[in-house]
N, C-alpha and C positions, 0 to 999 in steps of 0.2 A: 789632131790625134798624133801621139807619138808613133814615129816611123818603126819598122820591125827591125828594119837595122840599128836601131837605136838602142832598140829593147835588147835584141842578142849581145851588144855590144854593154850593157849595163850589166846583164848576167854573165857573159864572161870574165867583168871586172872586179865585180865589189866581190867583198870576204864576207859570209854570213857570222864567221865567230868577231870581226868587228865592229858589223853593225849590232849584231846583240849584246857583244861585250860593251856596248855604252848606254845596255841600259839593266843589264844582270852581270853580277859578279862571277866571271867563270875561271874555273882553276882546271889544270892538266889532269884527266883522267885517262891514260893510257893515250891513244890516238885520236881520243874524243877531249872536247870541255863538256865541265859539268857545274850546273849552279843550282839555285832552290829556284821555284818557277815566281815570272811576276806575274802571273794569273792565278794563282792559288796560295794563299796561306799554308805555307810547310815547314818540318823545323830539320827533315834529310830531303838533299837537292836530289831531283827528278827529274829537273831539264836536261838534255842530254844537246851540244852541237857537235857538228861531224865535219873536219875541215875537209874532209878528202869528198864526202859526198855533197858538200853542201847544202847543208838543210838541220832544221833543229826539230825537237822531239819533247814535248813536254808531257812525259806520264802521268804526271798526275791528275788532268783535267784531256787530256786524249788532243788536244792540238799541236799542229805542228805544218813545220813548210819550208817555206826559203825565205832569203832574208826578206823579200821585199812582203811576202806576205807575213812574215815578222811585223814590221815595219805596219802594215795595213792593219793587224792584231793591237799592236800595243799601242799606235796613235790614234786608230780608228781612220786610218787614209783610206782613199778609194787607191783602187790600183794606178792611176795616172798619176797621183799626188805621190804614191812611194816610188816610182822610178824616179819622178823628178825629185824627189830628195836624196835617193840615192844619186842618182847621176849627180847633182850639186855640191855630193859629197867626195867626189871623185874625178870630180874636175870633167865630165861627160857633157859635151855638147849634146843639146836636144835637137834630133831634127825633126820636124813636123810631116806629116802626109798631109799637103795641102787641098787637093781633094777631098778624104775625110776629114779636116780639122774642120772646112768650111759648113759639114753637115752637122757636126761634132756641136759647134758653137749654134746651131739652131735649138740646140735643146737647154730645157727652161734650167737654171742653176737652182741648185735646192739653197734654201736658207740658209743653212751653214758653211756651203761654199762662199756664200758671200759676203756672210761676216768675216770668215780668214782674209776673204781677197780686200775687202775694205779696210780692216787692221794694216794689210800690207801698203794699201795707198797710203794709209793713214801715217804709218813707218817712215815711208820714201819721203814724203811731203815735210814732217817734223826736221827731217835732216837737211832735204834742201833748205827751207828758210834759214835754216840754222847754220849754215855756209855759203851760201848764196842771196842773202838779202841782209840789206842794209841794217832793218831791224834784227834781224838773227844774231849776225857779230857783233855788233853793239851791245846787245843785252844777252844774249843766249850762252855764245862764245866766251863772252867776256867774262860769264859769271863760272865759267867750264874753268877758264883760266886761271881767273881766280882763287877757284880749289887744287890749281897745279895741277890738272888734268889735262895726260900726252893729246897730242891729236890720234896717236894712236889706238890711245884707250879710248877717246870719244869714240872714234868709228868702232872699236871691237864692239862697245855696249851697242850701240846704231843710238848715239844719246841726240833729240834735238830741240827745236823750238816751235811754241805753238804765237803765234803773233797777236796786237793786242788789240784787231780788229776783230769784235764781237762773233761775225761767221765767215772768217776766212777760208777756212777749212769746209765748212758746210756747204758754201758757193762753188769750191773747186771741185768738190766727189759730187753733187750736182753735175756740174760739166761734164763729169765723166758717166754721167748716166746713172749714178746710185740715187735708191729712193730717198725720201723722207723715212720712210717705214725703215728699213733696212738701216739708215743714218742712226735713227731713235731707236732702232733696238742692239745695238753698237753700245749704244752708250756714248759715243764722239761726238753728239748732238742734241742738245735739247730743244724741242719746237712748246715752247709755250702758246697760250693762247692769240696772247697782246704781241708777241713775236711770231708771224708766221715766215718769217725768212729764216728762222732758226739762231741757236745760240751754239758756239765754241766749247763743248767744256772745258776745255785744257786752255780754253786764250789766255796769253800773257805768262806762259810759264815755263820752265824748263822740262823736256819731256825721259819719262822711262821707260822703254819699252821692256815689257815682260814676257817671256818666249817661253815656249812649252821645253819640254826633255830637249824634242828632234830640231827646237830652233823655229818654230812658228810663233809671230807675234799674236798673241791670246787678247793683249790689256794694257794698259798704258799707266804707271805713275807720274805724277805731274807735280813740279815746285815750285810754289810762286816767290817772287822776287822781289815784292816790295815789302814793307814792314809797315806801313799805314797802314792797310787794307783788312780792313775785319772778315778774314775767310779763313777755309784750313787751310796752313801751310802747305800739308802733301794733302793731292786730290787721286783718289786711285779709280778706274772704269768700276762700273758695276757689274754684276753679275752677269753673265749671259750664257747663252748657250754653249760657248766657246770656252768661256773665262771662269770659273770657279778657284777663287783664292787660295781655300783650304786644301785646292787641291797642286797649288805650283810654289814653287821655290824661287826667288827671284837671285838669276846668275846659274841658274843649275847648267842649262845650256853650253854656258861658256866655259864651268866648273868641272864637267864631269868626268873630263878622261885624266885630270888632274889627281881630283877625290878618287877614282881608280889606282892609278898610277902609286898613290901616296900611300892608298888603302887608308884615309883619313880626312872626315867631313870639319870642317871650321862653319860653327853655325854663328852667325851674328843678329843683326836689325835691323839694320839700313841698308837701304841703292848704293848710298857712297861707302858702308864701310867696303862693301864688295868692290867696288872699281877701284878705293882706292888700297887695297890689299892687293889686287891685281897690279895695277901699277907699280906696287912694290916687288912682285916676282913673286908673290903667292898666290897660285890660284885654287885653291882646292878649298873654296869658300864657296857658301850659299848664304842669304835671308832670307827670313821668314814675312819681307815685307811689312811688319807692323801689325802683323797677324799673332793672335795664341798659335802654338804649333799645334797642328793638327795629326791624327796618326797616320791619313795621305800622305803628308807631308814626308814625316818619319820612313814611309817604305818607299817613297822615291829616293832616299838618301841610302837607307839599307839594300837597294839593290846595286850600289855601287861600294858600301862598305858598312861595317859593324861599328866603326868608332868616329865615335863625335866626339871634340871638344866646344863647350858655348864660350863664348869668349863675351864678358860683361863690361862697362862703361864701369869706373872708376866708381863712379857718382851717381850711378843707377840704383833710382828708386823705387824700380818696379822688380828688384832683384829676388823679393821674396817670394813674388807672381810666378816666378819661373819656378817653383819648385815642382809645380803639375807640368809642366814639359820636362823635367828631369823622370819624373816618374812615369810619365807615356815613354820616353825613350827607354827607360828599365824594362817597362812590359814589351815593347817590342824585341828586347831582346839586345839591346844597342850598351856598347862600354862606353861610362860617360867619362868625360875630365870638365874641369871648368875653371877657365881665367878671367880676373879683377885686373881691368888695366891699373895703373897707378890713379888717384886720384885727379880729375882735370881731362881725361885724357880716354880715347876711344879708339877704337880699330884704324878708323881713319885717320885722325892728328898721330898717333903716335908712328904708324909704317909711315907717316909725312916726316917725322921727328928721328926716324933712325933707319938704317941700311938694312935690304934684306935678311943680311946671315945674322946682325941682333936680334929682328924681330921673330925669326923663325925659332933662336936659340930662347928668346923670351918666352917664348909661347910651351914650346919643346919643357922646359924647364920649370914653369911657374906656375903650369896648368895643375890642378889637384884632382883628385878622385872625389866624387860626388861625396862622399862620405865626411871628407875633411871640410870640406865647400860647406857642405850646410852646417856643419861645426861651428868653421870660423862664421857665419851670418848667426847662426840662430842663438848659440850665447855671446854676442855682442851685448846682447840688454840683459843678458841674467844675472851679473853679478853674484853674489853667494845664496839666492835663492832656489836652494832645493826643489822647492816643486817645480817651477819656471827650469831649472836644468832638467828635471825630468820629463817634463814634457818636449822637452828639446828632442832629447837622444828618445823620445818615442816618437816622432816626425822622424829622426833619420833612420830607424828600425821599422818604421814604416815603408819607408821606400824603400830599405832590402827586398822587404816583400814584395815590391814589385820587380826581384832580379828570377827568372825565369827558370836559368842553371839554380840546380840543388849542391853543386860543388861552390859554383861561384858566390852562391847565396851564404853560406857557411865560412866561406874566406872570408867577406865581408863583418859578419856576427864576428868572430877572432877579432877582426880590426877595430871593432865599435869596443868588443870589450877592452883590449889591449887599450884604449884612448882612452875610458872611461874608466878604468880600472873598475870592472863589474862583471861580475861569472858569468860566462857563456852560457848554464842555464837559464839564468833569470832572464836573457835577452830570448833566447829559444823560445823561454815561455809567452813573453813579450810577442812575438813574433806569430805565434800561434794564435794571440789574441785577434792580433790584428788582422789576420787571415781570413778568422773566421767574423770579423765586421764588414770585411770587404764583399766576405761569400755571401754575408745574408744580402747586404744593401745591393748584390747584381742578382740574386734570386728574389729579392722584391720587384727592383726593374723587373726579370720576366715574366713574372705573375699576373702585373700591369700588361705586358703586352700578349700576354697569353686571353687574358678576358677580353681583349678587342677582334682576335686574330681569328676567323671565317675556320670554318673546321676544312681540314684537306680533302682532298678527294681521290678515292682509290684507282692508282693509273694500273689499266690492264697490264699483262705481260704482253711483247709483245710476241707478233702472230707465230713468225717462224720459230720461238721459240717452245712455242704449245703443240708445233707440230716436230715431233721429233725428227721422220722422214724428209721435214723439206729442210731445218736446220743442218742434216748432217749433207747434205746436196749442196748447201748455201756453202758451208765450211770448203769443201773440197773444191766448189767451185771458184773461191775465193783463193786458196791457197795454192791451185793452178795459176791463177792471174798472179801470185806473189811471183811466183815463180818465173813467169816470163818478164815482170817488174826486174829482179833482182841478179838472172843469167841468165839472162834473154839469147843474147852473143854466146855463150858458151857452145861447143861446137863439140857433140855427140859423138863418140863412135859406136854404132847398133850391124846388127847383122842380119840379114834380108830371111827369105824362105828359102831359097837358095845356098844358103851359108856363107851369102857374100857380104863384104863390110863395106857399108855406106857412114855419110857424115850426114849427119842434119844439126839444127841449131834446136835449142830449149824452146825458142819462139815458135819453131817452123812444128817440131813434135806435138807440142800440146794445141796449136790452130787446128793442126792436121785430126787430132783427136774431136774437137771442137767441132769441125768439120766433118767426118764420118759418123759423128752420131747426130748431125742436122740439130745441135745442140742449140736450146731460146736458153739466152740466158735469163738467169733470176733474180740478180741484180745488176742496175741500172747505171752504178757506175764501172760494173765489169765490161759492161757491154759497150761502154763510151770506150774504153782502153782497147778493147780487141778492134773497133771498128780503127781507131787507129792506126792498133796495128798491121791491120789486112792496107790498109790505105799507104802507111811505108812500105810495106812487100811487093805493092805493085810500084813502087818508086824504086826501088832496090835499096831499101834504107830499111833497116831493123830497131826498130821505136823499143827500147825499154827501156828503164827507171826513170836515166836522165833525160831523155825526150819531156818524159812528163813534169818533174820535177818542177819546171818554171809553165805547165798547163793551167791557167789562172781558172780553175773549176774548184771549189773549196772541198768537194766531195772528193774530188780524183785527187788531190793535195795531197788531204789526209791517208787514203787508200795510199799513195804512193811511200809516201812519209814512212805508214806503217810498214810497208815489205821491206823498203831500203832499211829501216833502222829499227829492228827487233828489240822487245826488252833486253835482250842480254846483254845491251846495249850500255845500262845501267850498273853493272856490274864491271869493275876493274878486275878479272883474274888474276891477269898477272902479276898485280901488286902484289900477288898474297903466293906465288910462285905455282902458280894451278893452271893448266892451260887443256880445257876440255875442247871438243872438237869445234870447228868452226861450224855455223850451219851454211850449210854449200859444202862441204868436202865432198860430200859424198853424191853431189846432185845429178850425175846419171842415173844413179838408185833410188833417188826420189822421187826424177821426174815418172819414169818408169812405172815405181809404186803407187803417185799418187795420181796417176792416170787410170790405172786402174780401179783403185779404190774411189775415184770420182765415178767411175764407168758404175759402180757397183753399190754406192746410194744411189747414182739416179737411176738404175733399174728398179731398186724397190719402191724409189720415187714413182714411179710412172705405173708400176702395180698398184701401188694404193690408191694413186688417181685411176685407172683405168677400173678399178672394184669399185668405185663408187657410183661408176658409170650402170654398174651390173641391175641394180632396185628398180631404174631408171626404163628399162627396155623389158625388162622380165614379164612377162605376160603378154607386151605390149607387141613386141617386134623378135621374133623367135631368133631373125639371121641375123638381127646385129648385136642380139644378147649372145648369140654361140661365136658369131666376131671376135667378143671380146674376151668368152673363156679361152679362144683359140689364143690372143692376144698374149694372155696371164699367164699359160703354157708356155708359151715361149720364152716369154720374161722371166719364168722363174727358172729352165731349164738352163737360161744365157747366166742367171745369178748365182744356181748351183755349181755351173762350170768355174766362174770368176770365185767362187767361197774358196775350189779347193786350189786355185792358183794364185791367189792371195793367202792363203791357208787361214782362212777364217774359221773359227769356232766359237757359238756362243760363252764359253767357259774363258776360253784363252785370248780372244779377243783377232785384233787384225794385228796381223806381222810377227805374232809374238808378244803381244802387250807392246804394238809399236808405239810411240804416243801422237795423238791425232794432231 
């Protein structure tokens, strides 16, 4: 288990706007960034990070935290696996509590732990042979070199060799203690019948590893090297629980603070156009692996930027197949370009064929707007036939309609006519056609999943909300604990019975409240924070916000998240030269008010509980029925006192119309 000094020492270090800025595009909002969230489909950004507090806020879908629960959110880590990637990210030595590691390591590893950890043997091993054995540099190396790839690039990709002994690999993670099971559902192994010692999938070939966002090896592509051999060329893992194709970009990993940086995706096809574009000084490349692009795909690339250019083989003649990824990137909302290397010539030979500053000048320059693109492909064959040009320029008016902007859509229709020499209305109408072909055939699809789909089911409200009296107890009890969250430390001036001036703290005020009314709390993660904070009080430590902030309980996260970083959070005022009150200016007058006004639901709270008790003893028990009117006496003459010193009226409300 990772030491606590390790752990304080990770939260001290890492940036939360760095580890999210690599995987959401966040731009300067006043003292905050702000992006559109990668958890929900938005088209105004909602995420909110806060450098000075540390911690992020996504409004839209209500989560939020610190980076490393970031990190645990968007890769799906457990918490041990996100320190350790942070810490690797920052050059943090791990130190272990060898004590608990040793119990730590008693308990049983779930499946998908041990698929990553055996991809990672899997990793380590391909590269050893592949510098360290006879057969690796001979063939592996050799064929690395070959394509004039650095040693440097070899190790940035982790590129290596699987050898051309049937289960080399399968005998060695063996050794190390992995199943057959675990091997076979990998995909790094296949146990046929007539072979019960297992098969290599990858033997004999040159290896790809394929890494998720944060740099965990998911999968492997593999390239064989002989040209006799009746097999496929490229072998890629299967499926697993881990690895889903449609859902990774091969080089995103190594691409992506690039493609930020640049604010510009270069999508290709191949393992080697990417390393070897890299090896030219351009990194801000991903492939699609050999895959159709899928719209996964597409939002891992839109969380780092809006513009793609494809960059196409000379002599590709799958070039017209691409026109359904030109139009999934229009629906998501993405600006395309797209370049035709010269004939002969691909991503790879040609950055081999020329210097950085041409290729980038070549690219920069020679890329075109989708619109032109399909131009120049689709009347290649039409020669002077009208209808054949017609149908052309209705393919590329068709994929306007998939540009999302109604400004940008309209620039486009100008450009089509302007190139066509044909009036903007006739394409408008064009346009409209095709809208509505596309509307019926996704209204047919849901019609089809409508006739299979279980009718829903009515989810109740929930309870505190059907109880008016315990909701508005819930609210104020909650917005006291925001309160000791968020100025906890702020240090009171109040004035005794005596008319003498004392200090106390935000923290120490409302316990003390919490405390003379022998107050249960009502919910459960308030109750975890206050215990807390009685537990720093007798330490002489005042626990608020940031205490919590890295408290790995997903319930107290969120609760904390929310006090430290209020909607208004989402609003830049002062862009716009408006600067309304901060919330805290005034929090002597808050704590104050809403001390009382929690005093003063849970009084009627406790009336209506205690009236219910009344049906219950009436007949039954004469002294603990008049107990309890005595009880309801009390209670209301304590609420009548608190109405006129909150100056509460049903008409005018509490404060004044304060807002709750």
């Amino acid at each position: 288990m990772i030491s606590k000094q390790t752990i304080d020492k990770i939260f001290s270090t890492i940036r939360v706007e760095e580890i999210v800025g690599e995987y959401v595009q966040l731009k300067r909002a006043g003292s905050n960034f702000k992006g559109l969230s990668p958890f929900h489909e938005e088209k105004s950004p909602s995420f909110v990070v806060s450098p000075s507090k540390q911690i992020w806020k996504d409004f839209s879908t209500g989560k939020g935290g610190t980076a490393i629960s970031f990190l645990m959110e968007i890769e799906n880590f457990t918490y041990p696996e996100a320190l350790r990637h942070a810490a690797k990210k920052y050059g943090i030595e791990i130190e272990e509590d060898q004590r608990e590691f040793s119990e730590e390591a008693k308990h049983a590893q779930t499946e998908k732990d041990q698929l990553y950890k055996i991809h990672e043997v899997a990793n380590s091993y391909y590269q050893e042979i592949l510098w360290d054995s006879e057969e690796g540099k001979s063939i592996g190396l050799a064929y690395f070199r070959e394509r004039e790839l650095k040693d440097d690039i070899i190790k940035k990709f982790q590129l290596g060799y699987s050898p051309e002994k049937k289960n080399a690999f399968t005998a060695y993670a063996e050794e190390k203690g992995y199943s057959k099971e675990i091997l076979e559902k990998s995909g790094l192994s296949i146990f046929p019948e007539n072979t019960p010692s297992g098969i290599d999938r990858f033997r004999e070939r040159v290896i790809f590893p394929i890494h998720s966002f944060s740099g965990r090896v998911l999968g492997f592509g593999a390239r064989i090297l002989k040209n006799n051999v009746k097999t496929a060329k490229y072998l890629n893992s299967p499926e697993t629980e881990i690895y889903h194709k449609s859902n990774v970009l091969y080089g995103l990993n190594q691409s992506k603070q690039a493609i930020s940086r640049k604010n510009i995706c270069l999508l290709v096809e191949g393992y080697m156009d990417v390393i070897a574009l890299h090896m030219a000084g351009i990194e801000n490349v991903v492939a699609s692996s050999g895959t159709s692009l899928t719209t996964e795909q597409i939002k891992l690339i839109k969380r780092l930027t809006e513009n793609v250019t494809i960059l196409f083989d000379g002599d590709n003649a799958g070039i017209k197949a691409s026109f359904r990824s030109i139009d999934m990137l229009l629906t998501e909302g993405m600006n395309i370009r797209v370049l035709l290397f010269p004939d002969g010539d691909d991503p790879d030979s040609f950055s081999r064929k020329h210097p950085q500053d041409y290729v980038e000048k070549f690219i920069e320059n020679e890329a075109k707007d989708f619109i032109d693109f399909k131009a120049e492909i689709l009347l290649r064959e039409v020669g002077n036939d009208p209808i054949k040009k017609a149908e052309a320029i209705r393919d590329i008016v068709k994929s306007v309609g998939f540009v999302q902007n109604a400004l940008k859509r309209e620039v486009y229709l100008k450009e089509v006519s302007n190139k066509f020499g044909l009036s903007e209305q006739s394409l408008f109408n064009e346009l409209d056609v095709q809208k509505q072909i596309t509307q019926n055939q996704h209204q047919h699809v849901q019609q089809q999943k409508e006739k299979v789909q279980p009718k829903l089911e009515v989810v109740p409200l929930d309870t505190e909300k059907e109880d008016p009296y315990l909701y508005d107890v819930l609210f104020m009890e909650s917005k006291l604990v925001d309160h000791m969250l968020m100025f906890g430390d702020i240090v009171l001036k109040r004035m005794n019975e005596k008319n003498e001036e004392y200090q106390i703290t935000v923290i120490e005020e409302i316990l003390l409240h919490f405390e003379e009314e022998q107050y249960s709390f009502l919910v459960k993660g308030n109750e975890i924070i206050i215990d807390q904070v009685k537990e720093g009080i007798q330490k002489d430590e005042l626990r608020s916000g940031n205490f919590f902030v890295s408290f790995m309980d997903e319930e107290i996260t969120s609760k904390v998240v929310d006090a430290l970083m209020p909607l208004d959070e989402l609003e830049n005022w002062g862009s716009r030269n408006i600067y309304p009150p901060n919330y805290g200016d005034k929090i002597a007058e808050q704590v104050q008010g809403d001390v009382l006004l929690h005093k003063y639901r849970y009084i009627d709270y406790l009336i209506k509980e205690t009236a219910k008790q009344l049906d219950e003893f009436s007949g039954k028990d004469e002294g603990k029925y008049y107990e309890l009117i005595k009880k309801i006496t009390l209670l209301k003459q304590a609420s009548m006192k608190l109405s006129d010193i909150i100056e509460y009226s049903p008409i005018k409300g509490i404060y004044v119309d304060r807002k709750r």
